[in-house]
C-alpha positions as CSV (number, residue, x, y, z in Angstrom):
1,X,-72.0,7.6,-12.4
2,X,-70.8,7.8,-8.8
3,X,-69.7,4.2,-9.1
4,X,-68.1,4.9,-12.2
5,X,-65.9,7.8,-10.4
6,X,-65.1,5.8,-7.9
7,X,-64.6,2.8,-10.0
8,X,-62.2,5.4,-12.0
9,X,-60.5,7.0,-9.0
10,X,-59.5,3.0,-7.4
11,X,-58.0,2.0,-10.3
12,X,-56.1,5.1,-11.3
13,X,-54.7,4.7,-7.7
14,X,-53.9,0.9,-8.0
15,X,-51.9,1.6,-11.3
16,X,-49.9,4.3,-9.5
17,X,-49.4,1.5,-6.5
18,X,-47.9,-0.9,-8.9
19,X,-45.7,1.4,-11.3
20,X,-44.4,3.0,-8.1
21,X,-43.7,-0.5,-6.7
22,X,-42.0,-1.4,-9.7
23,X,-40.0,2.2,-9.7
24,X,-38.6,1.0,-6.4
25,X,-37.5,-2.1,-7.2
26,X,-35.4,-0.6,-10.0
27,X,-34.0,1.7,-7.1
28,X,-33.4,-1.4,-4.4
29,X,-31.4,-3.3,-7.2
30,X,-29.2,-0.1,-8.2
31,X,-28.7,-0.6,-4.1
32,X,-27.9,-4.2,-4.2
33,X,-25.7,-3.8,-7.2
34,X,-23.7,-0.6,-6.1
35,X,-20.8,-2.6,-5.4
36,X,-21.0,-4.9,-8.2
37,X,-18.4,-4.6,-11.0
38,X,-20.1,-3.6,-14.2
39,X,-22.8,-3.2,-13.2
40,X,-24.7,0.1,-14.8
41,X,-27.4,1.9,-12.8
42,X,-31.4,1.6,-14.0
43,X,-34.0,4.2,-14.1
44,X,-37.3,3.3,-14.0
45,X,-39.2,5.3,-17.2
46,X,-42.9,6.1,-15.9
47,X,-45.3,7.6,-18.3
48,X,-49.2,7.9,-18.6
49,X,-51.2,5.4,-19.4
50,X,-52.6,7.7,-22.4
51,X,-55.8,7.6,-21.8
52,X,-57.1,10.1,-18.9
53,X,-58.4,8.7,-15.5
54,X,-56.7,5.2,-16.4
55,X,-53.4,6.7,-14.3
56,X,-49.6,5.6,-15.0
57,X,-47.4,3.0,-16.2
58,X,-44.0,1.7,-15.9
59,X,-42.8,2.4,-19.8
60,X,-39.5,0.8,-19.7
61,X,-36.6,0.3,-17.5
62,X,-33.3,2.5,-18.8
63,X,-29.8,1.5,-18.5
64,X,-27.5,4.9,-17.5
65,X,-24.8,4.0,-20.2
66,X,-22.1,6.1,-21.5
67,X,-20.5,4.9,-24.8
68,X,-17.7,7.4,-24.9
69,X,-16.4,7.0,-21.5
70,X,-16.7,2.7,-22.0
71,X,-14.8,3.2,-25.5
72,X,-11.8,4.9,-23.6
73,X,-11.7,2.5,-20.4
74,X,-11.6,0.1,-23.2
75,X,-8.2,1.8,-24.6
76,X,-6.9,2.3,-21.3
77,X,-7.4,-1.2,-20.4
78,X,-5.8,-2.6,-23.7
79,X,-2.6,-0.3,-22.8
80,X,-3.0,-1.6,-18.8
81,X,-2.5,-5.1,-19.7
82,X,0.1,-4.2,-22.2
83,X,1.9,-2.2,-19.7
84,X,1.5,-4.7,-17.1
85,X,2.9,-7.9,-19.3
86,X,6.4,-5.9,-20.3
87,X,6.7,-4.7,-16.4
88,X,6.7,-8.5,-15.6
89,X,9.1,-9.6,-18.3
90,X,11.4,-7.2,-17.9
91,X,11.3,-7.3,-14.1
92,X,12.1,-11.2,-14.3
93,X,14.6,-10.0,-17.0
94,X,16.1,-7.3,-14.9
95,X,16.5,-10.0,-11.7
96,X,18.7,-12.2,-14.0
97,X,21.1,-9.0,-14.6
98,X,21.3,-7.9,-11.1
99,X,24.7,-6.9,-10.1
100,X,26.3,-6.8,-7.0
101,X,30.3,-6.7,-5.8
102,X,30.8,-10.1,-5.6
103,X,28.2,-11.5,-7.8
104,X,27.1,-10.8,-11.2
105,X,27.8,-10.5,-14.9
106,X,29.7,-6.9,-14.6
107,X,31.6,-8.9,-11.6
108,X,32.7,-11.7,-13.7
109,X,33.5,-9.7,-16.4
110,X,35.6,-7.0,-14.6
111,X,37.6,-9.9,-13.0
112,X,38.0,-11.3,-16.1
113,X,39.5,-8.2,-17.6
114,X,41.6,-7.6,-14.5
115,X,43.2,-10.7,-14.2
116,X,44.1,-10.7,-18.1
117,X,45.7,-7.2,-16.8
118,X,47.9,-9.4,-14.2
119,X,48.8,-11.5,-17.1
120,X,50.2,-9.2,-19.4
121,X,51.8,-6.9,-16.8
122,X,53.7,-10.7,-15.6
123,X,53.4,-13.5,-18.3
124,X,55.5,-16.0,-15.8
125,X,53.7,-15.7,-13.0
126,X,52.0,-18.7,-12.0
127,X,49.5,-17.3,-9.9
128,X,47.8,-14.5,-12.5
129,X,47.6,-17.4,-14.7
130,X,45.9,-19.5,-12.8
131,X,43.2,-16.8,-11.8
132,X,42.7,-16.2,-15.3
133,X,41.7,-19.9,-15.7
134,X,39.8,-19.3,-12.7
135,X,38.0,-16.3,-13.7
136,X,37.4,-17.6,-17.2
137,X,35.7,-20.2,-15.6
138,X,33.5,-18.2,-13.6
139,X,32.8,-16.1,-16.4
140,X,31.8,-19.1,-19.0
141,X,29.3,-20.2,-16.0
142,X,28.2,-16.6,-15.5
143,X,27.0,-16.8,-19.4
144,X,25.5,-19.6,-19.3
145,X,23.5,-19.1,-16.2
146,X,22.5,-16.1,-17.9
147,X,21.2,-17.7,-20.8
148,X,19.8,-20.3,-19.3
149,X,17.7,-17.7,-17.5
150,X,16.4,-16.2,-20.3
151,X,15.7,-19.1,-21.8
152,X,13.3,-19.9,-19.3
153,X,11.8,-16.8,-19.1
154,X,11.6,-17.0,-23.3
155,X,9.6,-20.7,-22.3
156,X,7.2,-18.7,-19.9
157,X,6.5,-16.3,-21.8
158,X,5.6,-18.8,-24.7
159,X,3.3,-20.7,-22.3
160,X,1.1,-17.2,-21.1
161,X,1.1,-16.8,-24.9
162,X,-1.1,-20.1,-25.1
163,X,-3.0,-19.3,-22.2
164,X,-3.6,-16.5,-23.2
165,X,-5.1,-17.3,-26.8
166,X,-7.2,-20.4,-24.5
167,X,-8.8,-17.3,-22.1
168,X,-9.2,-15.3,-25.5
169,X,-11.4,-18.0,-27.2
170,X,-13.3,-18.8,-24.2
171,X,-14.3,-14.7,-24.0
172,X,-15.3,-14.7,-27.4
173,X,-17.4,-17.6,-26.9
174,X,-18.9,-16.2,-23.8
175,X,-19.2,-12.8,-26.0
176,X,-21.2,-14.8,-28.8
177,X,-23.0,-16.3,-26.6
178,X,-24.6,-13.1,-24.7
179,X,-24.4,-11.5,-28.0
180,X,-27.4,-14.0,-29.4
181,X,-29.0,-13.7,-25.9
182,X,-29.3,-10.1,-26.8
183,X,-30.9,-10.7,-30.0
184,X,-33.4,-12.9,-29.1
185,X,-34.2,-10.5,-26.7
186,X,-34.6,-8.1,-29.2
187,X,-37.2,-9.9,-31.1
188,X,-39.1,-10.9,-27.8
189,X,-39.5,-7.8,-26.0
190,X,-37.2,-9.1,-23.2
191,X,-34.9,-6.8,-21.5
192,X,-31.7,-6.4,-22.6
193,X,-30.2,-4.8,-19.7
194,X,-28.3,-7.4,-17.7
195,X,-26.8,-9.0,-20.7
196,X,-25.3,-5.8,-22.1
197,X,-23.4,-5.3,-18.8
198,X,-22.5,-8.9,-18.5
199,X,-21.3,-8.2,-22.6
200,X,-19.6,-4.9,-21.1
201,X,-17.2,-6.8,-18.4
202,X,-16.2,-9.8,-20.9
203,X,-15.0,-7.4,-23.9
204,X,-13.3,-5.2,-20.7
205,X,-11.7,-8.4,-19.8
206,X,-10.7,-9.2,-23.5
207,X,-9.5,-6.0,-23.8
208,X,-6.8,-6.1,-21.7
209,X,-5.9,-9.5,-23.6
210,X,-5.8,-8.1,-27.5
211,X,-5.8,-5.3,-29.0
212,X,-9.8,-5.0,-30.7
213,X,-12.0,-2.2,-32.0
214,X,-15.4,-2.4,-31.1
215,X,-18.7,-1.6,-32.2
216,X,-22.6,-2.1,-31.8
217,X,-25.1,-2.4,-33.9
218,X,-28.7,-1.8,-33.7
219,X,-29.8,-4.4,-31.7
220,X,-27.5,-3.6,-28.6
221,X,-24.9,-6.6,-30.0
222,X,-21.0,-5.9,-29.7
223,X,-19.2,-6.6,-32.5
224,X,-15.5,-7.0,-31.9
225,X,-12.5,-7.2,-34.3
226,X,-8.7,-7.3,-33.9
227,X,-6.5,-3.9,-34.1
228,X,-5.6,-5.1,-37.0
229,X,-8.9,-5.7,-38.5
């Protein structure tokens, strides 16, 4: 009976040894990972064994998720990228409008207007006509500078539109892919925690790309559609 106790007493001790170990390890990668993006914190889950005398074990290893507050990152992160794409345009668009005194579509215009003015106030003189061929010249090369500007920025925007849809695709590849990961984790046992914040960052990341609703089903897989279903 003694031996039994003391039998009883070692092992009860060696369980609490190993689910403690594995309790810090759970802490010592919430360390590692504090400055990783995505990344959510773990809690180790202990529990007892069940049986009295036979000490504790390590249940499970949670993953500190909140749903709410990733659903309106999400959002903010679709209307970021939004944001973010029209600053650019229209910055690139403002640049080609920029006025100054000598320089400029308002410039070219007003000069254009004012030497008309010269004409009409003195139709013979040689001079105000010739600066309104002048400024009509400059003002036809103003308009198509312009254009050709905008043009240009039309043809960039065109080609972040196809590298856009390229980056799209290759997420929801990625997505699919972590998506069956998940599953098969599902039916194994396996944890599941890595792959939902690696599934986490790429629909963050897609986000900001296309408009999508998101949702999850039972197994801890995201399923995504467009905003416009």
């Amino acid at each position: 009976q003694l031996m039994t106790t003391t039998t009883g007493i070692i092992y009860t001790a060696l369980s609490a040894l190993n689910t403690y170990s594995g309790a810090i390890n759970v802490t010592s990668t919430n360390i590692a990972n504090v400055e990783t993006t995505g990344y959510s914190r773990q809690q180790a889950v202990i529990q007892s064994a069940g049986i009295v005398g036979s000490g504790v074990e390590l249940a499970t290893v949670k993953r500190i998720y909140n749903a709410f507050l990733t659903t309106q990152l999400r959002s903010a992160n679709e209307d970021l990228g939004k944001w973010e794409a029209e600053s650019e345009i229209l910055s690139e668009i403002e640049q080609i409008f920029t006025d100054t005194d000598d320089y400029g579509l308002s410039s070219a215009l007003n000069d254009f207007w004012n030497a008309w003015q010269d004409v009409s106030n003195d139709p013979s003189s040689t001079t105000a006509r010739s600066e309104l061929t002048s400024y009509s010249d400059t003002l036809a090369e103003t308009f198509n500078s312009t254009s050709s500007g905008l043009k240009d920025i039309q043809a960039g925007i065109d080609d972040a539109v196809i590298s856009a849809v390229d980056d799209i695709n290759q997420l929801i590849v990625q997505i699919a892919d972590i998506n069956q990961k998940i599953s098969q984790c599902a039916t194994t046992g396996g944890s599941v925690n890595t792959y939902k914040d690696s599934l986490n960052r790429l629909v963050l990341d897609l986000s900001s790309l296309i408009d999508i609703s998101t949702y999850s089903n039972e197994s801890g897989q995201i399923c995504i559609q467009v905003a416009d279903g």
